[in-house]
C-alpha positions as CSV (number, residue, x, y, z in Angstrom):
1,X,160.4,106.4,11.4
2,X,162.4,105.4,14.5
3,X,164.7,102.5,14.3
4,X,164.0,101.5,10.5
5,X,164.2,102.3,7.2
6,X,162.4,104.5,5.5
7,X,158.7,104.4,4.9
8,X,156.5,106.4,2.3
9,X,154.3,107.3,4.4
10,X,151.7,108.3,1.6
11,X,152.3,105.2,-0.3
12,X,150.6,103.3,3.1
13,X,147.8,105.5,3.4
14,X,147.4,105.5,-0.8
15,X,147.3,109.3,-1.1
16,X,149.3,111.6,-2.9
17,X,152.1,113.8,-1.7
18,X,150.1,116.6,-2.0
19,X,146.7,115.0,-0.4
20,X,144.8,117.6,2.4
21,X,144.4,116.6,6.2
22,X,140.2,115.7,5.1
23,X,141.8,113.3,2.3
24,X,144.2,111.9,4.8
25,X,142.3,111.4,8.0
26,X,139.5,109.5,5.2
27,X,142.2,107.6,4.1
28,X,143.5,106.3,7.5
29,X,140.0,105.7,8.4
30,X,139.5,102.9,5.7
31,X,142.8,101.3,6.2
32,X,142.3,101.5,9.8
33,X,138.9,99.5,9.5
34,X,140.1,97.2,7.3
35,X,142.8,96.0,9.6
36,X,141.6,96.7,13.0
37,X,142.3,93.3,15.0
38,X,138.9,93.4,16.0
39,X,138.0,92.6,12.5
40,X,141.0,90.3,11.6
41,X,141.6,88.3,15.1
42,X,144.9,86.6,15.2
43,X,145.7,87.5,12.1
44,X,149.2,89.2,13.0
45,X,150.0,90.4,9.4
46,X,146.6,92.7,9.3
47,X,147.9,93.9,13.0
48,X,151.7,95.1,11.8
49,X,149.8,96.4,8.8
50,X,147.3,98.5,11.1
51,X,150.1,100.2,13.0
52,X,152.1,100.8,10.3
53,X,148.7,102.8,9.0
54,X,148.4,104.4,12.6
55,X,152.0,105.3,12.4
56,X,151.9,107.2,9.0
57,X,148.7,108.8,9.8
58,X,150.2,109.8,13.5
59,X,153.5,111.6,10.9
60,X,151.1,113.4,8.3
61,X,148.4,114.6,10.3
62,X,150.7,116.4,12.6
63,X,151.8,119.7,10.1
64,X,155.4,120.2,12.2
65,X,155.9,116.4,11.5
66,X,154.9,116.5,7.8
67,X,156.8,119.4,7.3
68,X,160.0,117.5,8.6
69,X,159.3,114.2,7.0
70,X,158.7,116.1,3.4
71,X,162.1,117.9,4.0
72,X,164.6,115.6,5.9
73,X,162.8,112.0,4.7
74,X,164.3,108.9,6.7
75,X,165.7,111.3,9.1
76,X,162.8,113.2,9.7
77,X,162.5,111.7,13.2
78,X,166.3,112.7,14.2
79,X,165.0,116.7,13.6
80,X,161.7,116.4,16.4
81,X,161.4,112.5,17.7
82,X,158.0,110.3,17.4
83,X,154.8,111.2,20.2
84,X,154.5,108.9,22.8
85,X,151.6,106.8,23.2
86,X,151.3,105.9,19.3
87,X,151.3,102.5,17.9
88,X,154.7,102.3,16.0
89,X,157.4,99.7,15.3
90,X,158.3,98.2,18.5
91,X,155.3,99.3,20.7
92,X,152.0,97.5,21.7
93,X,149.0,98.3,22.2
94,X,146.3,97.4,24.8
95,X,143.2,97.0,22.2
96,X,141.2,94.4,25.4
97,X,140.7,97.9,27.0
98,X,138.3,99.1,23.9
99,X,135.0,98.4,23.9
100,X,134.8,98.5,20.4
101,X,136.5,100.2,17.0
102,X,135.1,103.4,17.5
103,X,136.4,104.1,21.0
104,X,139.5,103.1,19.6
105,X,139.6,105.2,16.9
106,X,138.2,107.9,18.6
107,X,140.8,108.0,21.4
108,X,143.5,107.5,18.2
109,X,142.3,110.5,16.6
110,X,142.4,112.7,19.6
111,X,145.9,111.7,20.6
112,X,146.8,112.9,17.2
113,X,145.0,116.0,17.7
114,X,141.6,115.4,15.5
115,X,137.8,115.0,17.0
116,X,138.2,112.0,18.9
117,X,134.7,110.8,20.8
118,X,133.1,113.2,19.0
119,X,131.4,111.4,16.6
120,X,131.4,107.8,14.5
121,X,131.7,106.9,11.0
122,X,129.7,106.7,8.2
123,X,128.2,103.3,7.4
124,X,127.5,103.8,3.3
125,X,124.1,102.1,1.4
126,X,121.4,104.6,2.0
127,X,120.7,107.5,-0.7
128,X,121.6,110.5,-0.3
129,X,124.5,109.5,2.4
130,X,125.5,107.3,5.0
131,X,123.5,106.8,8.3
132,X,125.8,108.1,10.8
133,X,127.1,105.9,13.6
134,X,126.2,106.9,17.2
135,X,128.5,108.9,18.8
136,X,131.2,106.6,21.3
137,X,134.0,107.0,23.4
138,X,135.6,105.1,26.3
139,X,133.9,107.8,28.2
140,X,130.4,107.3,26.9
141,X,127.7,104.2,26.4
142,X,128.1,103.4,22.6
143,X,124.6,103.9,20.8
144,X,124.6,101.9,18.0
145,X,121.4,103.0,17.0
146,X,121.0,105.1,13.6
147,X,118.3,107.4,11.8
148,X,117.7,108.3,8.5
149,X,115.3,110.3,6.5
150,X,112.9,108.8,4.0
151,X,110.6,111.2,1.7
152,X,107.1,109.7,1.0
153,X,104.3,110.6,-1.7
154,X,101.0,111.8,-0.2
155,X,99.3,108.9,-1.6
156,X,102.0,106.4,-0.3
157,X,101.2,108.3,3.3
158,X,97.2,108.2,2.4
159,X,97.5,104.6,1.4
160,X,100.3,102.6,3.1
161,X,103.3,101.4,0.9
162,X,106.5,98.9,1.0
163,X,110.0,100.1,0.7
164,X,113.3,98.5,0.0
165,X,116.1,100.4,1.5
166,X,119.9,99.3,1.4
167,X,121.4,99.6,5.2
168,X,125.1,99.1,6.0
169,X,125.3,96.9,2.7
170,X,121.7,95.1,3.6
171,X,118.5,95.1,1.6
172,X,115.8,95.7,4.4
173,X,111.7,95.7,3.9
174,X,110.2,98.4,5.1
175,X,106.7,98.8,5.8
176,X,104.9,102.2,5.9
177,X,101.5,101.8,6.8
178,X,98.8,104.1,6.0
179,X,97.8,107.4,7.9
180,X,101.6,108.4,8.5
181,X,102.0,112.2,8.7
182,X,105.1,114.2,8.3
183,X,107.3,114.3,11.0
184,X,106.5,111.1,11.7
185,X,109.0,108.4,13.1
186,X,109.5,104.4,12.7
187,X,111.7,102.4,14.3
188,X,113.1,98.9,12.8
189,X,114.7,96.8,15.5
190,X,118.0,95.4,15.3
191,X,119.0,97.1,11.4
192,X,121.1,99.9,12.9
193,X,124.8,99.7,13.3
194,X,126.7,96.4,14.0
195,X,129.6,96.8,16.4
196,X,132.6,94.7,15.5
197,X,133.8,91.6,17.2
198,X,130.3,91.5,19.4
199,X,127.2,91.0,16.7
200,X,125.6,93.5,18.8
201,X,123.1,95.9,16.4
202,X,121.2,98.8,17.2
203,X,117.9,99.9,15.9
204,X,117.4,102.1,12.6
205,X,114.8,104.8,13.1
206,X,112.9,106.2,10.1
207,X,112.3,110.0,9.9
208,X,109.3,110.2,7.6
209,X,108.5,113.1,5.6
210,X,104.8,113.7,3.6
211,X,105.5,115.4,0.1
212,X,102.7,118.3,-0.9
213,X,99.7,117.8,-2.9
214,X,98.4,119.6,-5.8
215,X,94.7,119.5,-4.1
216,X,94.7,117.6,-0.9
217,X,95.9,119.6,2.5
218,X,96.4,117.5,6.3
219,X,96.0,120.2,8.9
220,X,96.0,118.3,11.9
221,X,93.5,115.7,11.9
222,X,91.6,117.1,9.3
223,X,92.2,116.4,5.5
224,X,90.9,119.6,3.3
225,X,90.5,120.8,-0.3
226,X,89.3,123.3,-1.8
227,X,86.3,123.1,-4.0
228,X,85.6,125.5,-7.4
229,X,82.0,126.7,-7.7
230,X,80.0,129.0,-10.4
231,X,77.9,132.1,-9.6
232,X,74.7,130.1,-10.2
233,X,75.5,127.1,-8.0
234,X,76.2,129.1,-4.6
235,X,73.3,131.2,-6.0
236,X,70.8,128.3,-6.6
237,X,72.2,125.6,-5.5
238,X,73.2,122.0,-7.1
239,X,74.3,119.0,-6.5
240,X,77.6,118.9,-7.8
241,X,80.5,115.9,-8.9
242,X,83.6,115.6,-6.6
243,X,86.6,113.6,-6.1
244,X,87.6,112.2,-2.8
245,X,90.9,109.7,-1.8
246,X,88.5,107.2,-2.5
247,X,87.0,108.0,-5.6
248,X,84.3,109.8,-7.3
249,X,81.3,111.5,-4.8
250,X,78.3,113.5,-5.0
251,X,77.6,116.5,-2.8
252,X,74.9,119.3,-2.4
253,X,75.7,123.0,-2.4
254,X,72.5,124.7,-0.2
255,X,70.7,127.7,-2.3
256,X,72.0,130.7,-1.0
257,X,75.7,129.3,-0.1
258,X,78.6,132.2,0.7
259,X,82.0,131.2,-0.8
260,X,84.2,129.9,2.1
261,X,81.6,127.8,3.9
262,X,82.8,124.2,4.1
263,X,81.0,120.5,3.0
264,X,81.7,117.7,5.3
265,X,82.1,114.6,4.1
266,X,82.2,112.0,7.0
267,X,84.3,108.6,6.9
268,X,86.7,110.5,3.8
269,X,89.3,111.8,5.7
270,X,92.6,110.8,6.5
271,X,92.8,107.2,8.2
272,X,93.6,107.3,11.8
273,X,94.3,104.5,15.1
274,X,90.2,105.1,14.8
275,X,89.3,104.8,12.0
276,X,88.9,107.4,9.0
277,X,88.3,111.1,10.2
278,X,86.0,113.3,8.0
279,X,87.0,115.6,4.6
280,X,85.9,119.3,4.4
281,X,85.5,120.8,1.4
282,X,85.6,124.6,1.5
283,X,83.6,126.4,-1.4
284,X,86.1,128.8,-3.7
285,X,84.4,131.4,-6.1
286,X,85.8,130.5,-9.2
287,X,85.1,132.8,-12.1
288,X,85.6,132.6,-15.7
289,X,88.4,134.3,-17.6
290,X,86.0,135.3,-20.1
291,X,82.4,135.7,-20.3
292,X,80.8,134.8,-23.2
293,X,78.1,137.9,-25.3
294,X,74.8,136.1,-23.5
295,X,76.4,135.5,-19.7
296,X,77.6,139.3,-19.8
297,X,73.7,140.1,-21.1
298,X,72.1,137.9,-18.3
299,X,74.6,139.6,-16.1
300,X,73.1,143.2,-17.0
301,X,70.1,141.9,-16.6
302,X,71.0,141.0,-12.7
303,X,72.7,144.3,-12.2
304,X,69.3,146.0,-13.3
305,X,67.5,144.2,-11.4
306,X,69.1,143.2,-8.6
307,X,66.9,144.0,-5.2
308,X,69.7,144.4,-2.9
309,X,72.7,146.6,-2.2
310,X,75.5,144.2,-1.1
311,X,76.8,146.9,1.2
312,X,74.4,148.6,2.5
313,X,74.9,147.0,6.4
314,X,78.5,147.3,5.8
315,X,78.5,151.0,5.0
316,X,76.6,151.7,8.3
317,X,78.7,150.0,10.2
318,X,81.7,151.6,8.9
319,X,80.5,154.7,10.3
320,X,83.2,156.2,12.9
């Protein structure tokens, strides 16, 4: 260090000797936050303390400079000099011309040869990680806005639901109302990203995502299931018990019904800006692992006398 004694310069950023450039730059990124002016005005001892962060960060994140301050300690500086332009011991810096922390810290890091303006910082609370601050730079409009992904059960989508969600140290209310589909995107105003010294905020944007369901399927606007049936009902027909998001139903399966062929059930469907949109039930064969001694005899019987070859049309048309 130029002009002083000497300085651990990992006892300021709180690392150890042996700490990584990831562990360092996250280390200098706390500190730096902590004592930015912006968040401490006036206060001159959070100010010395801030540039005596910037200038140890500036000496270990540069690997020639490490190298020389690990070998020749308080005299590192006489084997290479300091970079200009860093805030040191007997320098200012111009922080009016920074629209805010990030820009500053930005420009920091890329005069000391990391990503500067290439993206923010993390803003903790949310599970699963941070929501990332919007990229800034003195170069760029700052977006304080921020997204985040939130998983949702198909009935909480069906119904509607209420979260709490913790944002940048905030518990926040979130309402989900019913008939959201995957993909799809809410915006609360004014819970994104606070930028210091100004109480300006951004907006917080929800990306929702729909979990499966065991039985019920949204293909576009259309909610579906599939529906078991016997031999003997698509055969002869019935009226049969099925469940619906609402509950309990009745329907009829028509005498003579193929497998495949779907039910509609109007006003069942999934809720939409129009109101509820209609369920289709498609009919799925379902037959029996086993078949008990009389089904297998009433099914000889049927193979005796059934009147009708099943593919008789299909072997003429198969004709080339």
């Amino acid at each position: 260090m130029a002009g002083s004694g000497y300085k651990d310069y990992f006892k300021v950023l709180g690392v150890d000797r042996g700490a990584d450039a990831d562990t360092i730059k996250r280390a200098f990124r706390k500190l730096a936050r902590k004592y930015h002016p912006d968040v401490n005005p006036g206060n001159q001892s959070a100010e010395a303390k801030f540039k005596e962060v910037s200038e140890a960060y500036e000496v270990l994140s540069d690997s020639e400079k490490r190298r020389k301050y690990e070998q020749f300690g308080q005299y590192w500086n006489q084997a290479g000099g300091m970079g200009a332009g860093v805030p040191g011991p007997g320098m200012d810096v111009d922080f009016g011309r920074y629209g805010n922390f990030d820009e500053f810290i930005n420009d920091l890091l890329g005069r000391f040869g990391g990503p500067g303006g290439a993206s923010g910082f993390q803003s903790g609370g949310f599970p699963g990680g941070g929501f990332p601050r919007g990229a800034s730079s003195a170069r760029a409009p700052i977006n304080l806005d921020a997204e985040a992904s939130v998983s949702v059960s198909f009935t909480d989508a069906f119904r509607g639901t209420e979260r709490t969600l913790s944002v940048n140290d905030e518990r926040v209310q979130v309402r989900i109302p019913a008939g959201v589909r995957n993909g799809s995107r809410l915006r609360l105003k004014d819970k994104g990203n606070l930028q210091p010294g100004t109480g300006r905020r951004g907006d917080l944007y929800l990306n929702l995502s729909v979990q499966n369901h065991p039985i019920w399927r949204l293909e576009g606007d259309q909610l579906k299931a599939d529906l078991p049936v016997s031999v003997d009902e698509l055969a002869l027909g019935a009226v049969v018990n099925v469940m619906t998001p609402d509950g309990e139903a009745r329907v009829t399966i028509p005498e003579g019904t193929t497998p495949g062929r779907s039910l509609r059930l109007k006003g069942k469907g999934w809720p939409g800006r129009s109101g509820r949109g209609d369920l289709l039930l498609t009919l799925k064969l379902a037959l029996p692992k086993t078949w008990s001694a009389e089904e297998r005899q009433l099914l000889e019987q049927l193979r005796q006398r059934r009147s009708e070859d099943p593919r008789r049309s299909w072997l003429r048309s198969a004709v080339l």
